[in-house]
Phi, psi and omega in degrees: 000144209229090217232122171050044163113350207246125164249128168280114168259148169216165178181149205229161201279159196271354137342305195077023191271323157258131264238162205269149200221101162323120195286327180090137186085202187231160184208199183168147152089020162346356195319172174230141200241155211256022160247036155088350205256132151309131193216173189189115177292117205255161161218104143228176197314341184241020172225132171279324149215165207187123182285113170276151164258123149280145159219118176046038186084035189201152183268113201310171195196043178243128195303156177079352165243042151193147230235110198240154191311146324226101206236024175258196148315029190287148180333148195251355176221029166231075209219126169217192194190124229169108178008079130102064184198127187233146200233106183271153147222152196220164180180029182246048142212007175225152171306310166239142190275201186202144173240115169238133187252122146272174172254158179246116163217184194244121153272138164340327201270326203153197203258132148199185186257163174249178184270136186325134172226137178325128178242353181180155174242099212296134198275324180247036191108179190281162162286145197272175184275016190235159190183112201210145185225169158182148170069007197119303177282147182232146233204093172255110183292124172248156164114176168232202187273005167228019178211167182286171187226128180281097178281150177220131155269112197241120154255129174081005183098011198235148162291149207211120149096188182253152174280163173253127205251154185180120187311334158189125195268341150356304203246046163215135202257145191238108173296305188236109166220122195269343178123326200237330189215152184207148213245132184215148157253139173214211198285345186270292189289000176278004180247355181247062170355083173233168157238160161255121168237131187242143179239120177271350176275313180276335185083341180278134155229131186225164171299145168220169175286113187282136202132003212290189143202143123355092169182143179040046177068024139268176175228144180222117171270148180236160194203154192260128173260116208051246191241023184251194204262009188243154207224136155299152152243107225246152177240132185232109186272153213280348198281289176277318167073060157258158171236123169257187183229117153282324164208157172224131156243196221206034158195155157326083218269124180273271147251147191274139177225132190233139128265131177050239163268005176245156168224162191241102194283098174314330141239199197215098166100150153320117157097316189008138175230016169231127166298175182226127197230115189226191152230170196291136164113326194251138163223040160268145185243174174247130161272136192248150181281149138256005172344284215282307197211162190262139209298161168234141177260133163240182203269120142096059181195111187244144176237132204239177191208151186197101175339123164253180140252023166253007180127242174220145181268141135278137179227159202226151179210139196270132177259344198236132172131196184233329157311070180264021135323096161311093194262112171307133197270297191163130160355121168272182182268147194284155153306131195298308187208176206255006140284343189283191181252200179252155208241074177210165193201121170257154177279139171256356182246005161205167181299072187212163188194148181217177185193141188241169174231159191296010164266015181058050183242129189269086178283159181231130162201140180307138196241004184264193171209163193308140172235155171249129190285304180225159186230144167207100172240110157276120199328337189188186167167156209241108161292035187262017182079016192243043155079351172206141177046077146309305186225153169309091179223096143322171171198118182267154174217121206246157180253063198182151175257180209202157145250146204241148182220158195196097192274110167276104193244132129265109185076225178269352185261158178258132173287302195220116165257137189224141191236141164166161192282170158182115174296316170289348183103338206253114180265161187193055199288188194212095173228104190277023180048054185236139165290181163343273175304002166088349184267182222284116212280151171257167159351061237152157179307140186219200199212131171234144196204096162255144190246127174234141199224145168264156188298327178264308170297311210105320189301163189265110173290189163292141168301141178242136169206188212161215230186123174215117195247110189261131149261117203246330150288132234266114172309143201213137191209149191247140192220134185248148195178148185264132175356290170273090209308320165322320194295298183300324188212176178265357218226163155298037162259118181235148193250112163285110190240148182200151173207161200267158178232354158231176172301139170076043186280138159232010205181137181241135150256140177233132197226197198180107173239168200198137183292098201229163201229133184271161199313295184320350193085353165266169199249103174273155169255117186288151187286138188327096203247185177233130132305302159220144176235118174085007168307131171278000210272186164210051155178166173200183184224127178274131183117300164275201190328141170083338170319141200277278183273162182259112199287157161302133150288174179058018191230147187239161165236168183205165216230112165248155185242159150205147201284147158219132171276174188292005177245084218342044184256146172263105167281228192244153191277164191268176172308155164307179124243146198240135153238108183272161198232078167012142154263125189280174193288012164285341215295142176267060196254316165284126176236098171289133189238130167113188177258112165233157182213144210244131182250126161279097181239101178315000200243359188246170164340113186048002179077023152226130184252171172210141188246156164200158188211001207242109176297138163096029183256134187233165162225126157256144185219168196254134198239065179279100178192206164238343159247150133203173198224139207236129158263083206229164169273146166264148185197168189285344179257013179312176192199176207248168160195172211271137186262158175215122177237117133089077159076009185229134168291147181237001186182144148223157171270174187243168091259049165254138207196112186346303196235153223255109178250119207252180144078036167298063204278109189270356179186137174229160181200122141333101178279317196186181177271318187284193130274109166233173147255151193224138171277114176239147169237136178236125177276090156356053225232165206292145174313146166284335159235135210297332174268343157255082161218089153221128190250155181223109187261143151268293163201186199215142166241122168233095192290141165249000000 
């Protein structure tokens, strides 16, 4: 029923049993379907369109039979797409159109849409064949063929800038568009290689270089540098009016497409069929066929095009990543007729493509592939049963859900394969250092290799690996150093050695305490501090550069290591090694009785020694320790004297010795197990001969 320009439907059972029943809305595009069903394109207040099935005089509510925008009948040449979000327009049955934006997201079951929601209702006439969405904003050609026409920018259902008016926009074509500006060509400029660049917010428009693009409030041109053979890629921000050079490249560049930091020269040369793929600051490139159609760049995604037999495919290939394979998407669609436009749309600001097919059904599919947001595979782990880091458990967490495969090799053969799903995106494998057959992995470095496909697409992302080492013995290291320090050097430096005693050691902690005596006077062993951590080196010198402290005479100290391997276990600190640090013969700690005479020998203990030749000439010290050790020279006139502890001889020495040896330790004695104090005397005593009685003390040592 057709009642003043408003068509009505009604309808009755074929019986007549029931009275003709107003369907309610307005509807157009009546058919019988070629399974006997009636179908009908309906508009009412609370769907904005929608394919119906009639049954028996009532609109059928039986599931599948109807399909509301857009996944309806939307303009076949009104179509966009805008971070991850799709924007239909329908307007072939009112007087005024409708703008529906859905959000696009990936599920488990597949892609799917949210339910549509108005994002506006056009205020001037129907939309036009252009529909561009970017940043939020959607950008819609109003009018018809007998009144003038309009681009308009709507955020949110509300007009944003002044529109850009044009007596018929029909013949103008829209190049670029960012949200806040936008590049449309028309007969002036296709006769000047000019662009119209429009700002909607200001209303201002100027000429550009035709070939611009759009991207991050700039416009970007390419310019001949000078009379050589290379071309600028010029960035002009849209704000400031700064011009930087992004790029320079070395061929006749064609028209420009920017994401971020990359452009896409749609040809490279004169006559050309291959694009050029660069990033900003490099201008060496990758090249893309242009053949079939010319590429389009979206952010981290280049969409490619390739002859079939179904016609020409899109296919999408992931810029991020290690997954440089291109992957088909879908067939593209023929034109409804040869005024329409094509009736597909890929998004440039997230991985997404869409499409209709001639029932005017709007499909959606993901053009990206799972990225892992965050990664913690950690380097080793010990399968020895002692309750820590037992088993292996990486953890990828990718923002898709995905199946997953996690490959194990020693060398080129494979040890362990572990497989499995995650609806959430969160891989979690689990490997207990076991092969295939369950028996024990042996020891050693292995190979890893995950492979992840997503669950709704299929596509495969990059493959990731590494290195993983399980170990089973508790890592272990051993550390040297001299009794005395005097044995090594003449200065308060001791040279510290350490080495590993199992396998796959990659890194030492060295740590060090000393013995000090507390306001009360007694003598403690202080707590365990560090020197070094995670050092790969295996000696170092206590004393010098880097050294916590500058060591005490009269004070020992001691040096402990511990290993940490390549399956990251720490081991245990190893046993001490203890080195003491002397009293030179100045210290006044020593009380000489007798003729002694203090000798400069650059080769002895602080570079001075005491001498005696006078029997029964002594030095005495008060001796708090468990041990001690006596330092002195050998030498061809040495000569001997007597140790005596607390009035009692416990020894005597000789220093006599062919050939002249400084930095000796020439008698050592076990004082106690404790710290007590002890008297020691070192006694003078007469030569075996007359030319070897000369004694030479360099120092004394007493370990705590």
């Amino acid at each position: 029923m057709d009642d003043g320009g408003v068509s009505e439907l009604f309808a009755m059972a074929r019986d007549g049993s029931t009275p003709a029943k107003d369907l309610g809305g307005t509807f157009t595009d009546l058919a019988v379907g070629d399974d006997g069903k009636m179908r009908v394109t309906l508009y009412r207040p609370d769907v904005d369109a929608a394919i119906q099935t009639l049954t028996d005089g009532r609109v059928s509510t039986t599931t599948g039979d109807a399909t509301t925008i857009p996944a309806g009948p939307a303009r076949l040449d009104a179509l966009a797409l805008s971070d991850g979000a799709l924007y239909t327009a329908d307007d072939s049955s009112r007087r005024q159109g409708v703008l529906l934006r859905s959000g696009l997201s990936a599920t488990p079951a597949g892609a799917s849409t949210s339910t549509p929601a108005r994002v506006l209702n056009y205020s001037a006439g129907l939309v036009h064949q252009t529909l561009a969405a970017a940043g939020g904003r959607v950008l819609v050609e109003q009018g018809t063929p007998y009144e003038p026409g309009h681009f308009q920018v709507y955020e949110d259902g509300k007009l944003v800038g002044t529109p850009l008016n044009y007596y018929d926009v029909s013949k103008v074509h829209v190049v670029d568009f960012d949200g806040e500006h936008v590049l449309v060509s028309d007969k002036t400029t296709a006769s000047d290689g000019t662009l119209l660049l429009y700002t909607f917010a200001s209303g201002h428009m100027e000429r550009v270089p035709s070939g611009s693009a759009l991207d991050g409030g700039a416009v970007y041109s390419s310019v001949r540098n000078g009379t050589t053979s290379s071309w600028w890629i010029r960035r002009t921000d849209l704000t400031t009016g700064t011009v930087t050079t992004a790029a320079t490249v070395s061929c006749l560049p064609g028209d420009l497409q920017v994401r971020g930091s990359r452009i896409l020269l749609t040809t490279s040369g004169a006559a050309s069929t291959t694009s050029l793929l660069l990033k900003a600051g490099n201008s060496t490139g990758t090249t893309v066929d242009a053949s079939v159609h010319t590429p389009i760049l979206g952010k981290d995604v280049l969409y490619t095009f390739t002859k079939s037999s179904g016609g020409v495919t899109l296919n999408a290939q992931t810029l991020g990543g290690t997954a440089t394979a291109a992957q088909p998407l879908f067939a593209l669609p023929q034109k409804a007729d040869s005024a329409a436009a094509e009736r597909w749309a890929v998004d440039r600001d997230a991985p997404w493509a869409a499409w209709m097919d001639d029932a005017g059904v709007t499909h959606v599919t993901w053009a990206g592939v799972p990225t892992a947001v965050s990664a913690a595979a950690p380097t080793g782990f010990s399968p020895n049963s002692d309750g820590s880091a037992d088993t292996w458990t990486p953890t990828w967490t990718y923002n898709r859900p995905v199946s997953w495969t996690l490959t194990l090799k020693s060398g080129t053969t494979q040890v362990r394969s572990i497989s499995g799903t995650a609806s959430d995106g969160t891989v979690e494998p689990v490997w207990n250092g076991t092969t295939q057959t369950g028996t024990a992995a042996t020891d050693g470095a292995y190979t890893w290799t995950l492979t992840v496909r997503d669950t709704v697409t299929g596509r495969a992302a990059a493959d990731v690996t590494g290195k993983v080492t399980p170990r089973r013995p508790v890592p272990a290291a051993s550390i040297t150093a001299p009794t005395v320090a005097s044995s090594a050097a003449t200065s308060a430096a001791v040279p510290v050695a350490w080495s590993a005693k199992t396998p796959g050691v990659k890194s030492y902690d060295v740590g060090w305490r000393a013995a000090t005596r507390d306001s009360a006077g007694v003598w403690k062993l202080g707590p365990l501090q560090t020197w070094r951590t995670g050092t790969t080196a295996t000696s170092a010198v206590f004393g010098k550069a880097g050294s916590p402290v500058q060591p005490v005479p009269g004070l020992t100290y001691r040096f402990y290591v511990r290993a940490r391997d390549d399956a990251s276990q720490t081991g245990p600190w190893s046993k001490a090694v203890t080195t003491g640090i002397p009293l030179d013969d100045r210290a006044t700690a020593l009380h000489y009785t007798g003729t002694w005479k203090s000798v400069a020998a650059s080769s002895a203990w602080s570079g001075t020694e005491r001498t005696s030749a006078t029997k029964g000439a002594y030095v005495s010290y008060s001796a708090d320790g468990t041990q001690l050790r006596i330092v002195a020279t050998r030498k061809s006139s040495g000569g001997r004297f007597a140790v005596l502890v607390d009035e009692k001889t416990v020894g005597t020495v000789n220093t006599y010795a062919a050939t002249t040896a400084y930095r000796q330790v020439v008698f050592t004695y076990t004082l106690g197990t404790t710290i007590t104090t002890h008297k020691v005397q070192l006694r003078v005593l007469s030569g075996s001969t007359p030319g070897r009685s000369t004694v030479i003390l360099d120092a004394i040592m007493v370990t705590r």
